[in-house]
C-alpha positions as a Markdown table, in Angstrom:
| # | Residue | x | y | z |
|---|---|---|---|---|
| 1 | Unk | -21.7 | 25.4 | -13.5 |
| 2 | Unk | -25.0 | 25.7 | -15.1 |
| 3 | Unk | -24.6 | 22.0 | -16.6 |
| 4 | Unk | -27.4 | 19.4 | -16.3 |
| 5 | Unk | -26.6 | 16.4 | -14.4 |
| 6 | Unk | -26.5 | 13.7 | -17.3 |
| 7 | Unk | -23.8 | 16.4 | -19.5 |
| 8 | Unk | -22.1 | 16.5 | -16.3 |
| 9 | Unk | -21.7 | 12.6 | -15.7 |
| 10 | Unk | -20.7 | 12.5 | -19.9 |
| 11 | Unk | -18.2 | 15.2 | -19.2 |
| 12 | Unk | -16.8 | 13.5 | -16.1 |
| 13 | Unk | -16.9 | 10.0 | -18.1 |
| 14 | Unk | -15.5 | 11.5 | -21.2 |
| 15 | Unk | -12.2 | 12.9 | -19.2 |
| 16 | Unk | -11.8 | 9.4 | -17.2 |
| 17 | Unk | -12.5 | 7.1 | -20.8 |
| 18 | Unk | -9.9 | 9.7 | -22.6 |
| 19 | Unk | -6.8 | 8.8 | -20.0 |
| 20 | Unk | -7.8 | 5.5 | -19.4 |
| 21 | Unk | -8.7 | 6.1 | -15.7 |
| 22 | Unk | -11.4 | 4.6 | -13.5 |
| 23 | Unk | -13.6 | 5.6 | -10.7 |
| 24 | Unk | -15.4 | 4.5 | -7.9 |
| 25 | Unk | -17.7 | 6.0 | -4.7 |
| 26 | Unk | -18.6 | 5.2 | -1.3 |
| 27 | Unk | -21.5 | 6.7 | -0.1 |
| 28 | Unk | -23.4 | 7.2 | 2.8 |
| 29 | Unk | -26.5 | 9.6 | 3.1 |
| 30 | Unk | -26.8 | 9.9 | -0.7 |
| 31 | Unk | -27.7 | 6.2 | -0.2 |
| 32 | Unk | -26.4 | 5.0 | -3.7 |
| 33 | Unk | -27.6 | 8.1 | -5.5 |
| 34 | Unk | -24.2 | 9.0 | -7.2 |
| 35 | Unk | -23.9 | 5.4 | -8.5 |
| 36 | Unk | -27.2 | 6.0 | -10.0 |
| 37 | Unk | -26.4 | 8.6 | -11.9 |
| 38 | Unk | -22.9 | 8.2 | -13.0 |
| 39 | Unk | -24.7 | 4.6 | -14.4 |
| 40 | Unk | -27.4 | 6.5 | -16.2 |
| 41 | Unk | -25.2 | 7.5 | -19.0 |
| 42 | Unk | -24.5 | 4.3 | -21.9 |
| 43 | Unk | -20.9 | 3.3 | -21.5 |
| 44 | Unk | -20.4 | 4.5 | -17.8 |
| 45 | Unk | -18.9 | 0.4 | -17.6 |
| 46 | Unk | -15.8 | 2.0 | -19.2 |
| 47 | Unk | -15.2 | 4.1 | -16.2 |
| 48 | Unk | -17.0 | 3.3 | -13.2 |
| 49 | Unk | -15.7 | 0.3 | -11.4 |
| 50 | Unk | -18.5 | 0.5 | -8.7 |
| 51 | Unk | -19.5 | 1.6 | -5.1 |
| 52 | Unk | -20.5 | 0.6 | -1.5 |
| 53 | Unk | -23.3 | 2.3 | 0.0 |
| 54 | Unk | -21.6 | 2.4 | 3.4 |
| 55 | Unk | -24.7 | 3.8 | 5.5 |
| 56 | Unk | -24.4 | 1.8 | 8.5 |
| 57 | Unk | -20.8 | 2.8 | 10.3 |
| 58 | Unk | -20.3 | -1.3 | 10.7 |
| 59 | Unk | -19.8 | -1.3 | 6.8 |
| 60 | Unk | -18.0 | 1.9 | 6.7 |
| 61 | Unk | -15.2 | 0.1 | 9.0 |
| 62 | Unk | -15.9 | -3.4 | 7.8 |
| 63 | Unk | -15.9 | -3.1 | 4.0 |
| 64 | Unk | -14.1 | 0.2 | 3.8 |
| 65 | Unk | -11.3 | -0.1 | 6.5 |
| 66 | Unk | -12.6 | 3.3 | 7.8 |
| 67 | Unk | -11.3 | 2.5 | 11.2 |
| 68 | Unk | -13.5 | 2.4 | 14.2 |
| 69 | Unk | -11.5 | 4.8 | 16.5 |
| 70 | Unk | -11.8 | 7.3 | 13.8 |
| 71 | Unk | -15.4 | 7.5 | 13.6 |
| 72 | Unk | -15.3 | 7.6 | 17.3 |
| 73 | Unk | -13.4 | 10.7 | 17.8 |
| 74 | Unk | -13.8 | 12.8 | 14.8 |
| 75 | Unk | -18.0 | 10.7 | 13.7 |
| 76 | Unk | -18.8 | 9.2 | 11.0 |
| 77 | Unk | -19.9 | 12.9 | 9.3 |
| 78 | Unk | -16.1 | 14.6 | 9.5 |
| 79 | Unk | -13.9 | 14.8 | 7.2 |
| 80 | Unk | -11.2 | 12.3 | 8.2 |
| 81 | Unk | -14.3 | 9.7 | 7.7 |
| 82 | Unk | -15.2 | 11.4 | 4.0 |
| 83 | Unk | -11.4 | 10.8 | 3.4 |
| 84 | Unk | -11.2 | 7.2 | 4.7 |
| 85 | Unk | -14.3 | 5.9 | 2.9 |
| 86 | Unk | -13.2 | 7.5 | -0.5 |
| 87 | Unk | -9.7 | 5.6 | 0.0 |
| 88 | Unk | -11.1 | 2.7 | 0.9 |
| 89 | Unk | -13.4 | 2.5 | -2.0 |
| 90 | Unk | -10.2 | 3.2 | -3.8 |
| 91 | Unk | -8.3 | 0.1 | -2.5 |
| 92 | Unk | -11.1 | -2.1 | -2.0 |
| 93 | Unk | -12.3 | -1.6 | -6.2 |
| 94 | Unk | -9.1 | -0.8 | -7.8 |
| 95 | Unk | -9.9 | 2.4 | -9.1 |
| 96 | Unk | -7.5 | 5.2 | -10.0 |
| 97 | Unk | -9.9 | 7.6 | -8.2 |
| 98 | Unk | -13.1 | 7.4 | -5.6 |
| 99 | Unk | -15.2 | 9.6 | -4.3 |
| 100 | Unk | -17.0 | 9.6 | -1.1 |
| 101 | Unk | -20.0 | 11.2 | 0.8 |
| 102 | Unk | -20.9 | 11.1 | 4.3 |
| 103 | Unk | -23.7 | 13.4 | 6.0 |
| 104 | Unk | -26.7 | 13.9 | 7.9 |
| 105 | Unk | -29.8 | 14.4 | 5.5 |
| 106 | Unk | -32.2 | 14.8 | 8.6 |
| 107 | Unk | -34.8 | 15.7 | 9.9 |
| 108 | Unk | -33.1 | 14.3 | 13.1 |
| 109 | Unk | -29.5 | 13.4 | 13.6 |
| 110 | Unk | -28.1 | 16.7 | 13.8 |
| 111 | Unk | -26.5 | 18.9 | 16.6 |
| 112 | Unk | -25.5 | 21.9 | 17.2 |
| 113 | Unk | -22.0 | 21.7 | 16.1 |
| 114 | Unk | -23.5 | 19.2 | 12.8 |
| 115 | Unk | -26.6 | 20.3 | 12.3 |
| 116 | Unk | -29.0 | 18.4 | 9.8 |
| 117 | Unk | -27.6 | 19.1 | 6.3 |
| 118 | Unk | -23.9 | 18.8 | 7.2 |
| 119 | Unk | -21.8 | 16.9 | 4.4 |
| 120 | Unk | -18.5 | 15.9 | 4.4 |
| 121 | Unk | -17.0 | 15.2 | 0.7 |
| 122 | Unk | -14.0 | 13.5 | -0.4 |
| 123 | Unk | -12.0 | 12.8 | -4.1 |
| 124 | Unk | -9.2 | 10.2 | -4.0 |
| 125 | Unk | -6.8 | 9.7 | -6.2 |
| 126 | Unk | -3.5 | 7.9 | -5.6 |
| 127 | Unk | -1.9 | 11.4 | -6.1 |
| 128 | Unk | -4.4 | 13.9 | -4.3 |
| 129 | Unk | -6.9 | 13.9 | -1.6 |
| 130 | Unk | -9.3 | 16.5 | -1.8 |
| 131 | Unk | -12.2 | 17.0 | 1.0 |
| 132 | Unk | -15.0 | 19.9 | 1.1 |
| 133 | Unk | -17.8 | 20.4 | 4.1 |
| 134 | Unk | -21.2 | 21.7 | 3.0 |
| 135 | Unk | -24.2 | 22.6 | 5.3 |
| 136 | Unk | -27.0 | 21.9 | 3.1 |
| 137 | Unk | -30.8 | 23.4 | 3.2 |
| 138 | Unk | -33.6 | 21.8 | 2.4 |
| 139 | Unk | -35.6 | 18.1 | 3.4 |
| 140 | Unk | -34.2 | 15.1 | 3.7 |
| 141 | Unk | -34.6 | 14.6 | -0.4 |
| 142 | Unk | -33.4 | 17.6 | -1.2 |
| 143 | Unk | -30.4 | 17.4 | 0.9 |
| 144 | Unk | -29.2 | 14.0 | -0.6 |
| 145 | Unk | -30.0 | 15.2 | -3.9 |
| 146 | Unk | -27.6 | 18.5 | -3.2 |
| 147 | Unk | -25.0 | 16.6 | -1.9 |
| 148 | Unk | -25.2 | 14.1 | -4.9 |
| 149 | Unk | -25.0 | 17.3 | -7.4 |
| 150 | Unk | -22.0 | 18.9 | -5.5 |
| 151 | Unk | -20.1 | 16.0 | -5.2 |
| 152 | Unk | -20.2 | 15.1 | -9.2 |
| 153 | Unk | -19.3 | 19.0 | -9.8 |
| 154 | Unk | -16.3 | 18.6 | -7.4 |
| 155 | Unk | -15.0 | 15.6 | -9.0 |
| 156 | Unk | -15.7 | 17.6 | -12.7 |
| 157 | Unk | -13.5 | 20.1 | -11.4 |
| 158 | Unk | -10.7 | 17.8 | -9.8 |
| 159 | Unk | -10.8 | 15.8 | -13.1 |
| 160 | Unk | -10.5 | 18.8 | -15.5 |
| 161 | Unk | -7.5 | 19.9 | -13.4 |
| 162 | Unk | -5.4 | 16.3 | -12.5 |
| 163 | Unk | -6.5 | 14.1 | -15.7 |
| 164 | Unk | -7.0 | 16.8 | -18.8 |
């Protein structure tokens, strides 16, 4: 896409402020990165409602709904989680759409079927669910960092087609 993060976060903010729509995230391994940077542009309080930083899965169940059984057959990196926390941030703010992030940034957690840099992505909307699976190189940084990046891009590119 070629666009720096901050245009990307004013393009993103423009689209939501233009059809009166909101936002919100839940995140996980980015560790409130994506909040961070959707709230480094002036005005963001137009648009974004606000987000949990679900790391542990206790909060991912007990402030998100994501329920237990599910991170207990599919793990809290799958996509059914990545869905679950985006439409439980969703519910939980009020937002007309969430996104989510759930993934293992490393250097240990992974295994052979996730290995380390394994991200699950989700955008929620109360018309469209939308969830993408990413194995990520890099360190730990770097990884939650990437995952930050692509997750903003998807929701650019869900926005541009579902709001514009």
């Amino acid at each position: 896409m070629g666009l720096s993060e901050i245009e990307l976060v004013k393009r993103i903010g423009t689209i939501l402020l233009k059809a009166g729509k909101t936002l919100s995230s839940a995140e996980s391994c980015t560790g409130g990165m994506v909040g961070m940077l959707l709230t480094s542009v002036p005005g963001s309080s137009g648009w974004f409602m606000g987000g949990v930083t679900a790391y542990s899965n206790s909060v991912k169940t007990c402030v998100l709904n994501v329920p237990a059984s599910l991170i207990e057959t599919e793990g809290a990196v799958s996509r059914e989680t990545a869905v679950a926390m985006a439409e439980g941030a969703r519910k939980l703010i009020g937002s007309d759409f969430s996104i989510s992030v759930t993934g293992i940034a490393g250097p240990g957690g992974g295994s052979v079927e996730k290995p380390v840099g394994t991200v699950w992505m989700a955008v929620c909307s109360s018309q469209s669910v939308s969830a993408e699976m990413k194995i990520l190189k890099g360190d730990r940084d770097v990884v939650r960092k990437k995952a930050a990046d692509y997750l903003l891009a998807k929701l650019y590119r869900i926005l541009e087609k579902e709001v514009r």
